[in-house]
N, C-alpha and C positions, 0 to 999 in steps of 0.2 A: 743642208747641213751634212749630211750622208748621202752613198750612191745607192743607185736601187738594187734591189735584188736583196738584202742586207738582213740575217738573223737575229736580233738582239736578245738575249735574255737574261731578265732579275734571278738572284739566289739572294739566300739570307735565311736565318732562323725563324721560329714563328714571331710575330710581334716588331721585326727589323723597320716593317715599312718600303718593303720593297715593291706590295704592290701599289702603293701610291705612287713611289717613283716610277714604274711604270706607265701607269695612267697619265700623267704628268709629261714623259716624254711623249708620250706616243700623243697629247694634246696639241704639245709643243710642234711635234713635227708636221703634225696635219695642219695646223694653224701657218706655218709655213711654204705650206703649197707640197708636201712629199704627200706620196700615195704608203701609206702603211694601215698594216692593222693591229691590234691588239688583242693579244689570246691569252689564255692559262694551261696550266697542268694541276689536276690532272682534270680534263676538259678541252673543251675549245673546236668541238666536231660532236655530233647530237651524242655518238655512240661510246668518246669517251666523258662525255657530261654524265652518261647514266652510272660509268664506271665512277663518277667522281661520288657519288652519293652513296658508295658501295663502301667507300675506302675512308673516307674522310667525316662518316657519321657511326654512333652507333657505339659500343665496349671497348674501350682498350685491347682490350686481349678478342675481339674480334676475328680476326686473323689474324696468322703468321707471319712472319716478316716474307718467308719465301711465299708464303701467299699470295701476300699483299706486290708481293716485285712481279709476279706472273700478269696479276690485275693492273698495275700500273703501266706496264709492259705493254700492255696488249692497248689501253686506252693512250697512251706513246705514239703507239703503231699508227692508229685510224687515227688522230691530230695527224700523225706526219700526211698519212696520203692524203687525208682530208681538207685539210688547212692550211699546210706549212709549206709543203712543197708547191701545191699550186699557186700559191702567192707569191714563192719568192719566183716560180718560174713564170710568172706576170712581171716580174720585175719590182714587185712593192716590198716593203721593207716589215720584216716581221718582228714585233714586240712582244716577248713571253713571259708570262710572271710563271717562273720556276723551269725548269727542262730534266735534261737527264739530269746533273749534278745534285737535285733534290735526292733522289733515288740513289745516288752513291752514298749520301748521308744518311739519309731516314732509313731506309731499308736495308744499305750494306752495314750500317754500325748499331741498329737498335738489338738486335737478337745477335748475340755474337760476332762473326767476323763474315758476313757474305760479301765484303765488294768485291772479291774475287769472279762471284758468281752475276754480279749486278754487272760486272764489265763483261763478261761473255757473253751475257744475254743481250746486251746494249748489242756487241759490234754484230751478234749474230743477226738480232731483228730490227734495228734503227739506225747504226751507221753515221750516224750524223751529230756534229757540234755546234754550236751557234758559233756567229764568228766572231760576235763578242758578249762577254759576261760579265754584267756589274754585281759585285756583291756587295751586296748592303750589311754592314758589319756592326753589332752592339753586342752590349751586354748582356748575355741570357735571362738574366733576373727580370733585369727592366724589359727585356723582349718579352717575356712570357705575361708578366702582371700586363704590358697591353696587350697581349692577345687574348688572355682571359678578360679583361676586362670591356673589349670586343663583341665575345659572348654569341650568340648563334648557333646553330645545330652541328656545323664542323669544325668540331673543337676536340674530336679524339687523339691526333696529336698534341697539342698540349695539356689532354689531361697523361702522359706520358710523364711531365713531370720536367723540372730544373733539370736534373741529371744529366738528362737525352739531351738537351738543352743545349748544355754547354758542353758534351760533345760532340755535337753537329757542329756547334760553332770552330771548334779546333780542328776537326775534319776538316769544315770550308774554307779556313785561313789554311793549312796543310794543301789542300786543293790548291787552291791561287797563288802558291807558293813552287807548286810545280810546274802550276800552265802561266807563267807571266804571259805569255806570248797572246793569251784568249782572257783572261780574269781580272778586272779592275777590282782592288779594293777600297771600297768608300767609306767612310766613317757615318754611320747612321745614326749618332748621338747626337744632333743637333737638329736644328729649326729645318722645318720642311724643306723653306727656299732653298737654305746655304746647299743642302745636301741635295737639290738639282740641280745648280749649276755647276756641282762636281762631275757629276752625273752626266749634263752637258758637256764641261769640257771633257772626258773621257772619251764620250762617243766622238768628238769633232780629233782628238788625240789620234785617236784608231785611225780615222780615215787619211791623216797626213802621213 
């Protein structure tokens, strides 16, 4: 379906379903005979796994936004040397549920205006874009009542609240709106299937 070497990664709000569709493709593709893997953020290397338990559990008001981009930053970092890059430089095709573009939203737009700051810190210590990005796009409301309804220990971003919600969500359409060149938007209001074989033909799109 795709060549090797190949970065993919899900965006979308809490609750969008984008890490199913992940999971899903990244099935799909193994089930086909490619060599890929499937990772997250923030996670997916032992060192940013500990960082994810730091960030993503625990008060609201936990940390600071610039805090919180220092730590995500840094667990960014050891994914990349750890996971990302020796993969794709194996040649197998890498599947991400989230990458930087979370971090341009959550972090650059929750406490005032940092993406200024979240783009610096990106080209200084990561460097790197996926080469292609599905965003999985809903309704904030309905995204949040299923993520809360999900339930589990990291849930400190959606107890952030609608608000944050549905400005991440106008941020990530404003995003995909810049980068057409890297950014699919998918409509994630519908039945699991329809919304991976969108998914699908997207990824086979990129590669023609």
């Amino acid at each position: 379906m795709i060549g090797q070497g190949r970065f993919i990664s899900f965006e979308g709000i809490d609750g969008s379903g984008k890490s199913t569709q992940a999971r899903l493709l990244f099935e799909a593709l193994t089930a086909a005979g490619h060599d890929a893997i499937l990772t997250r953020e923030p996670g997916g290397s032992p060192g940013a796994e500990e960082i994810r338990k730091l960030v993503l559990e625990g008060e609201p008001d936990r940390w600071s936004a610039e805090t919180e981009l220092l730590l995500f930053t840094a667990a960014r970092r050891d994914h990349l040397e750890r996971t990302i890059r020796p993969a794709l430089a194996a040649g197998r095709t890498v599947i991400c549920d989230r990458f930087a573009d979370s971090t341009r939203m959550y972090q650059g737009l929750r406490s005032g205006d940092l993406r200024a700051m979240v783009d610096a810190l990106h080209d200084l210590m990561i460097g790197q874009e996926p080469d292609l990005t599905l965003l999985i796009d809903m309704d904030p409301e309905a995204g949040l009542a299923r993520a809360l309804e999900r339930g589990g220990g990291e849930a400190r971003f959606e107890s952030f609240g609608d608000t944050l919600q549905r400005r991440m969500r106008q941020g990530f359409l404003e995003l995909a709106q810049a980068n057409p060149e890297r950014i699919r938007v998918i409509d994630g209001a519908r039945a699991i299937d329809a919304v991976a074989r969108d998914v699908k033909a997207a990824v086979l799109e990129d590669m023609t």
